[in-house]
MMTF fields as JSON, N, C-alpha, C and O atoms, coordinates in Angstrom:
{
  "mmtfVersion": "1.0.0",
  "mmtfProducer": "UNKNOWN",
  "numBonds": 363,
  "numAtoms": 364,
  "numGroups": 91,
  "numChains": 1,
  "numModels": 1,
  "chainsPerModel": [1],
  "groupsPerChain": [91],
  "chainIdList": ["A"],
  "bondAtomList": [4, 2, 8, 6, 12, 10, 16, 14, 20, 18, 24, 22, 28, 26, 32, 30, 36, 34, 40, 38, 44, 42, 48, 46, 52, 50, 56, 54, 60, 58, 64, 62, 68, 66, 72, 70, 76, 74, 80, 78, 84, 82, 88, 86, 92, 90, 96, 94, 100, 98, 104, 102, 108, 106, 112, 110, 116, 114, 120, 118, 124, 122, 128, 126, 132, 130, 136, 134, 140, 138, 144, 142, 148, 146, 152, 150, 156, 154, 160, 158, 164, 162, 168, 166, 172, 170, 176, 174, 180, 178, 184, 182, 188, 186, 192, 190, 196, 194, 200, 198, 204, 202, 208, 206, 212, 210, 216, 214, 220, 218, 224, 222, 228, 226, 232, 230, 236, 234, 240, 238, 244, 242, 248, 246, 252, 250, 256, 254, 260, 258, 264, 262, 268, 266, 272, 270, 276, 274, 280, 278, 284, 282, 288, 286, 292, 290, 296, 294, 300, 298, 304, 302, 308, 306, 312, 310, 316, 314, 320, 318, 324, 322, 328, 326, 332, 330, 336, 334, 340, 338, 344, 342, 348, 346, 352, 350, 356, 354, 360, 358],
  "bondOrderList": [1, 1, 1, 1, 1, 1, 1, 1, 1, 1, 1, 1, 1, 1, 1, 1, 1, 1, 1, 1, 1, 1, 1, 1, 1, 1, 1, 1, 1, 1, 1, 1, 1, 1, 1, 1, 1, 1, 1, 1, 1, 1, 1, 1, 1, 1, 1, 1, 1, 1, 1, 1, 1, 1, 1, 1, 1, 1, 1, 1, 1, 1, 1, 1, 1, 1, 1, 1, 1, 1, 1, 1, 1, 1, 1, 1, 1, 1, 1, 1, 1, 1, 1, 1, 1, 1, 1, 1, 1, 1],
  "groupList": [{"groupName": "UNK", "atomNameList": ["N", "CA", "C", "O"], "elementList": ["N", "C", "C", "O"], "formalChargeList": [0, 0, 0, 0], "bondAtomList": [1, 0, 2, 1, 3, 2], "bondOrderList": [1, 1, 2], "singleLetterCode": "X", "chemCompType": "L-PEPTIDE LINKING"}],
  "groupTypeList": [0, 0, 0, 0, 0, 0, 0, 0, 0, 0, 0, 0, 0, 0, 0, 0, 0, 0, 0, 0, 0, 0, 0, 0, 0, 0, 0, 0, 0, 0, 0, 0, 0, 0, 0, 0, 0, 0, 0, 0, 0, 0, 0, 0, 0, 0, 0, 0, 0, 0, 0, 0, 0, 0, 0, 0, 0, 0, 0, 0, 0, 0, 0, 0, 0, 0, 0, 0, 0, 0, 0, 0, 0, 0, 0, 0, 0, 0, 0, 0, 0, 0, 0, 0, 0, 0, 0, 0, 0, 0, 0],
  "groupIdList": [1, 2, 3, 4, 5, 6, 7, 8, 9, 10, 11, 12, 13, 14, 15, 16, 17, 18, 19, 20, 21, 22, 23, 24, 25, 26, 27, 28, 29, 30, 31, 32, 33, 34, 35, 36, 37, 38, 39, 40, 41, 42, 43, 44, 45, 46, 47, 48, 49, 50, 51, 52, 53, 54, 55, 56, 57, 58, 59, 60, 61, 62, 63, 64, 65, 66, 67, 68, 69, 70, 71, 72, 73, 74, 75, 76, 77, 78, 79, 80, 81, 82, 83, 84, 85, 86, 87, 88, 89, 90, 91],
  "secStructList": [7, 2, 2, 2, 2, 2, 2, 2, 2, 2, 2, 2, 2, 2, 2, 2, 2, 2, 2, 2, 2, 2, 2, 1, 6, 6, 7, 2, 2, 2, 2, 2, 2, 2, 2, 2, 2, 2, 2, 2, 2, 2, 2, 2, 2, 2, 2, 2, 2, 2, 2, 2, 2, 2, 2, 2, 2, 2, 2, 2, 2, 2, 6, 6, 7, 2, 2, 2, 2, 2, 2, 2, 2, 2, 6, 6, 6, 7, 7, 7, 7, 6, 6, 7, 7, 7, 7, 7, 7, 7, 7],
  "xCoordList": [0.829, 0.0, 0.87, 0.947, 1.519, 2.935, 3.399, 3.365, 4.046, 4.788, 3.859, 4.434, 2.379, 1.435, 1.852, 2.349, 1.751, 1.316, 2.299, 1.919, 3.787, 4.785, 4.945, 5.552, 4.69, 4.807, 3.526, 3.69, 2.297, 0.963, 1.551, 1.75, 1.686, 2.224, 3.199, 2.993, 4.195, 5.183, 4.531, 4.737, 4.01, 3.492, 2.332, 2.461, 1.09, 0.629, 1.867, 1.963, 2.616, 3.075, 4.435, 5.028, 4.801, 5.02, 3.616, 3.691, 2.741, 1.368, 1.309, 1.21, 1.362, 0.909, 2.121, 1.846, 3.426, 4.529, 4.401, 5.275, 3.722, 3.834, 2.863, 3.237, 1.532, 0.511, 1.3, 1.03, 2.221, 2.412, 3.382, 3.31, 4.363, 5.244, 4.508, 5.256, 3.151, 2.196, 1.463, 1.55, 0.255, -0.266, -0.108, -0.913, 0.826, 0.658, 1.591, 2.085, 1.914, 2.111, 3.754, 4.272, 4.344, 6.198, 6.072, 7.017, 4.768, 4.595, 5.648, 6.306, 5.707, 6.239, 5.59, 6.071, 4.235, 3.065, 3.766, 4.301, 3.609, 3.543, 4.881, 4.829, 6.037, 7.443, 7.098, 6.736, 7.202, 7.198, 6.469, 7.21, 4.962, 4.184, 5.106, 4.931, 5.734, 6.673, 7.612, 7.754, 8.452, 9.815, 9.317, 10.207, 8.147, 7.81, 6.984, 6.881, 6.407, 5.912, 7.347, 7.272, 8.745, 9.623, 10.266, 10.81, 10.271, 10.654, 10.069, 10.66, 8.807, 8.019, 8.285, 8.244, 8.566, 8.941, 10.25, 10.66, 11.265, 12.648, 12.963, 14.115, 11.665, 12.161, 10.979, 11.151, 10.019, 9.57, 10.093, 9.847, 11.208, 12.262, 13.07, 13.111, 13.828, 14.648, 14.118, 14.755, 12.925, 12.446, 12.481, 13.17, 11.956, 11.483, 12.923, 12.978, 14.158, 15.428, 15.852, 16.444, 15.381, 16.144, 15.125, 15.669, 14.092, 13.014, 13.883, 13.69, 14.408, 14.77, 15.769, 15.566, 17.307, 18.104, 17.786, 18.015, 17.282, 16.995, 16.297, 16.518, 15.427, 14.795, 15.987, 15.854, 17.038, 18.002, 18.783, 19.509, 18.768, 19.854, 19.536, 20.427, 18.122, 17.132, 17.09, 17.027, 17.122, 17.566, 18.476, 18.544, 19.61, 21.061, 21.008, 21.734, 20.596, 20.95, 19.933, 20.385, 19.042, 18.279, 18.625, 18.109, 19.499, 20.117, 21.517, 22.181, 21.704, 23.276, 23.492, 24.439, 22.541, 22.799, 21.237, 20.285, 21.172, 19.806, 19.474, 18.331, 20.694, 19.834, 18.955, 17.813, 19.078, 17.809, 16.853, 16.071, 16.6, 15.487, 15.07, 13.861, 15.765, 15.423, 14.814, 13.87, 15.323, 15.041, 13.279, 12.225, 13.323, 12.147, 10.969, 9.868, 11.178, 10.272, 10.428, 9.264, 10.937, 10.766, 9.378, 8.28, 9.932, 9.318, 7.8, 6.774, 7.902, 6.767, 5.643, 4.63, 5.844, 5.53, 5.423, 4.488, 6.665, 6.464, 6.99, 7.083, 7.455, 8.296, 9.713, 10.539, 9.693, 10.207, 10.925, 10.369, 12.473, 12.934, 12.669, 11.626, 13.043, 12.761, 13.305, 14.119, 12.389, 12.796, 12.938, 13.355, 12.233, 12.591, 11.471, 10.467, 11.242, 10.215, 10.013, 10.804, 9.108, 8.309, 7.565, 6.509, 8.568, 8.226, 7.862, 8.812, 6.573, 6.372, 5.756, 4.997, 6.701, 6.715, 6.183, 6.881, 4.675, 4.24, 4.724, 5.516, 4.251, 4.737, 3.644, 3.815],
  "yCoordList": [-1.195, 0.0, 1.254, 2.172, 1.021, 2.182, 2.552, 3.723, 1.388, 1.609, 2.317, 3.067, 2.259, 3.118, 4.158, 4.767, 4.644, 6.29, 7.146, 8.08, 6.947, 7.848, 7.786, 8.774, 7.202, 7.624, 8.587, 9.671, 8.029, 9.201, 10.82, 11.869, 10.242, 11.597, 12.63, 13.801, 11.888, 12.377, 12.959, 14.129, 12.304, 12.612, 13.763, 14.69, 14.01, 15.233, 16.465, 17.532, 15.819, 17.287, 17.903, 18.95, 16.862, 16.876, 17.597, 18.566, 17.286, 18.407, 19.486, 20.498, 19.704, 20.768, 22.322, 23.493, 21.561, 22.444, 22.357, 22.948, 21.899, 21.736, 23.26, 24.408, 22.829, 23.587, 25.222, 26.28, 25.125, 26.519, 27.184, 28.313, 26.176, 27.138, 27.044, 27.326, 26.671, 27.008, 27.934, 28.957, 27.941, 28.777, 30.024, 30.951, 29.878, 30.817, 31.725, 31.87, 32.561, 33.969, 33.506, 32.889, 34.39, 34.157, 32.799, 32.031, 32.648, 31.282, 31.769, 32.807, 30.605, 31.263, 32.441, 33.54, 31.909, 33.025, 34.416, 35.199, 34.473, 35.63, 36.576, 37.794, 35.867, 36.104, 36.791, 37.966, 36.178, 36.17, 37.678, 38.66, 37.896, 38.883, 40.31, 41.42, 40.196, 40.92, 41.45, 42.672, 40.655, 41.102, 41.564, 41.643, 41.846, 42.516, 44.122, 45.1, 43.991, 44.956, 45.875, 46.941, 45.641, 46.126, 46.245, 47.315, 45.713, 46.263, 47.309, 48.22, 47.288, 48.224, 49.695, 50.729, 49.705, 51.107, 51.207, 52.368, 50.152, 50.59, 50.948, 51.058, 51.171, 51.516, 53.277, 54.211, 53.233, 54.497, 55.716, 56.922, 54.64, 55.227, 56.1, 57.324, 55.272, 55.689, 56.935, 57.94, 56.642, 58.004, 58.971, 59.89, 59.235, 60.353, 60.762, 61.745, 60.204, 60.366, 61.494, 62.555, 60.961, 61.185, 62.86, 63.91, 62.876, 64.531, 65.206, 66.414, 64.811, 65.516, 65.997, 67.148, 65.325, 66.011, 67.091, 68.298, 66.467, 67.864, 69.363, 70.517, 68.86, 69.741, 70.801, 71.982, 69.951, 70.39, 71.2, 71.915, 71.228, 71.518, 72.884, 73.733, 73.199, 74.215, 75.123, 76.337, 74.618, 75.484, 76.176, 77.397, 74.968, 75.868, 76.863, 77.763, 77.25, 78.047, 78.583, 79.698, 78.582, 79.962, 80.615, 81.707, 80.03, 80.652, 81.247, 81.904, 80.556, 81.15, 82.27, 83.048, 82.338, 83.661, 84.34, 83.575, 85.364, 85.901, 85.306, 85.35, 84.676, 84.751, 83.803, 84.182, 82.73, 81.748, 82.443, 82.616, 82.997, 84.208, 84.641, 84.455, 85.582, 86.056, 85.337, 85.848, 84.226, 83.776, 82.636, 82.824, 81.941, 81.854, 83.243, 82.916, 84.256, 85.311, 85.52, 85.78, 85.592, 85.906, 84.811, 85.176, 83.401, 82.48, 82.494, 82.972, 81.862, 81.716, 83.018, 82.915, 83.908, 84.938, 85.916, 86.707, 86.083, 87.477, 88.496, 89.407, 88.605, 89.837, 90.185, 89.39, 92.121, 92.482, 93.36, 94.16, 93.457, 94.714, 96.207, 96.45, 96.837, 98.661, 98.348, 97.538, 99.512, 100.252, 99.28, 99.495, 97.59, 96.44, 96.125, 96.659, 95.717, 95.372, 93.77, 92.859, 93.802, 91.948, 91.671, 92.074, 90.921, 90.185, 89.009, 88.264, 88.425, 86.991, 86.745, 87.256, 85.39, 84.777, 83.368, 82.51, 83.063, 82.266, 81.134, 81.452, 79.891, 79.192, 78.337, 77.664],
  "zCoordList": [0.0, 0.0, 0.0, -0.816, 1.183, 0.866, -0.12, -0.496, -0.869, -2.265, -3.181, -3.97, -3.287, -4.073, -3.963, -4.91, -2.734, -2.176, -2.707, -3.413, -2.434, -2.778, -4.478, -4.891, -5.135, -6.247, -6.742, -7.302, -6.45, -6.692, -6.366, -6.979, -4.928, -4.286, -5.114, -5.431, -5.323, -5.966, -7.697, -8.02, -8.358, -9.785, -9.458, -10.257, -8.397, -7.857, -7.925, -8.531, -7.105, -7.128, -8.116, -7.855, -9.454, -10.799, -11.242, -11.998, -10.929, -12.127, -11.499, -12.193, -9.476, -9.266, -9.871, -10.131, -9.888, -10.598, -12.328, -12.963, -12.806, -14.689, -14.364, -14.605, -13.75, -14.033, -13.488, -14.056, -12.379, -12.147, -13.128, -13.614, -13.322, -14.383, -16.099, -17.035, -16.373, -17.434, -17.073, -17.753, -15.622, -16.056, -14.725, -14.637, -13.949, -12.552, -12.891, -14.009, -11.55, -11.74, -11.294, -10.363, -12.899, -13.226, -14.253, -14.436, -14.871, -15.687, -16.924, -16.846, -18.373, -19.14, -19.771, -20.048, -19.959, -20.401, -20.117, -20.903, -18.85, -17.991, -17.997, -17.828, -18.208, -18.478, -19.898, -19.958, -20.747, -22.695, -22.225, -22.281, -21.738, -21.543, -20.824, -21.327, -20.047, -19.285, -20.121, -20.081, -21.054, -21.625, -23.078, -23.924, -23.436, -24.536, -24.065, -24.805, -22.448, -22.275, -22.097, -22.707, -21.313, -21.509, -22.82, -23.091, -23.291, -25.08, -25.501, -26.079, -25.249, -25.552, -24.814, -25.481, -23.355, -22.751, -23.059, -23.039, -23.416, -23.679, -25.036, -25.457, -25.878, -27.017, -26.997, -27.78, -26.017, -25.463, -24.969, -25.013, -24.305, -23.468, -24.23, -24.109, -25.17, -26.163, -27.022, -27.337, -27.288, -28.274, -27.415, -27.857, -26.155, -25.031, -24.684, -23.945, -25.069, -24.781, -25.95, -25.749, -27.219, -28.178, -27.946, -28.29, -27.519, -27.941, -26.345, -26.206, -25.672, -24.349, -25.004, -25.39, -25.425, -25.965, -26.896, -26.831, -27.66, -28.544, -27.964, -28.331, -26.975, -26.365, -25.454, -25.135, -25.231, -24.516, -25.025, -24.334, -26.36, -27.175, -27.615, -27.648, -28.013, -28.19, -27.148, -27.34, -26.077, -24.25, -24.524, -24.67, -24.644, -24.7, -25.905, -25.482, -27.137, -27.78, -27.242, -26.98, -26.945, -26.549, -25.234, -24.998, -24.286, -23.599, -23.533, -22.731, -25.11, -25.386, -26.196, -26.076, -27.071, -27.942, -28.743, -28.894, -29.062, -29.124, -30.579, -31.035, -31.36, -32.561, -32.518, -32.776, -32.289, -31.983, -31.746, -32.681, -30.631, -30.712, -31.252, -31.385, -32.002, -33.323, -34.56, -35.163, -34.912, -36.065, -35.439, -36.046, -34.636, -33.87, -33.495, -33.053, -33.632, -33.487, -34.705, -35.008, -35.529, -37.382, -38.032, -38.451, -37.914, -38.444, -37.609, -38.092, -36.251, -35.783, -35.82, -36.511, -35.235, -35.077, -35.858, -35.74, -37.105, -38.134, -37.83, -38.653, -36.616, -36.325, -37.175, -37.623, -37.254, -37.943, -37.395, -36.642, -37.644, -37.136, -37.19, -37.798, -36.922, -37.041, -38.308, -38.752, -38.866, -40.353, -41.563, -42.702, -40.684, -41.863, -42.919, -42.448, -43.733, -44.617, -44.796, -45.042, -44.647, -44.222, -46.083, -46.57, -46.617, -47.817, -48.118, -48.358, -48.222, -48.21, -49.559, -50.384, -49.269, -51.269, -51.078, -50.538, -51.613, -51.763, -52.841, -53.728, -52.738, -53.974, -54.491, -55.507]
}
């Protein structure tokens, strides 16, 4: 009767571990699901990296010299110096 038990026993708890690393939490499912949601912010990441620098870069000249200024208040805006004449050429 003995000799039954430990092998049942033993093959239970062979399924109760198949079933966890299939369907429980850290399964493969759940892993595969994980390392694509990180792919996904590390390539989020990367873009929000690449618009900060630039954003950074746009700082520094506008805190380094006025022409940035200038040419940003020309384009966006239309502003014109004293005594200047504002010519726009359609195409």
């Amino acid at each position: 009767m003995r000799s039954r038990i430990v092998p049942i026993i033993l093959v239970l708890l062979l399924l109760i571990l198949q079933w966890q690393l299939w369907t429980g939490r850290g399964s493969v499912r759940d892993v595969a699901q994980l390392q694509e949601k990180l792919a996904d912010q590390k390539e989020a990441n990367a873009k929000a990296a690449i618009n900060n620098e630039r954003l950074s870069a746009e700082v520094n000249d506008l805190k380094e010299g006025l022409e940035m200024v200038e040419e940003r208040a020309r384009q966006e805006l239309g502003m014109v110096k004293p005594n200047e004449v504002f010519v726009q050429i359609t195409r």
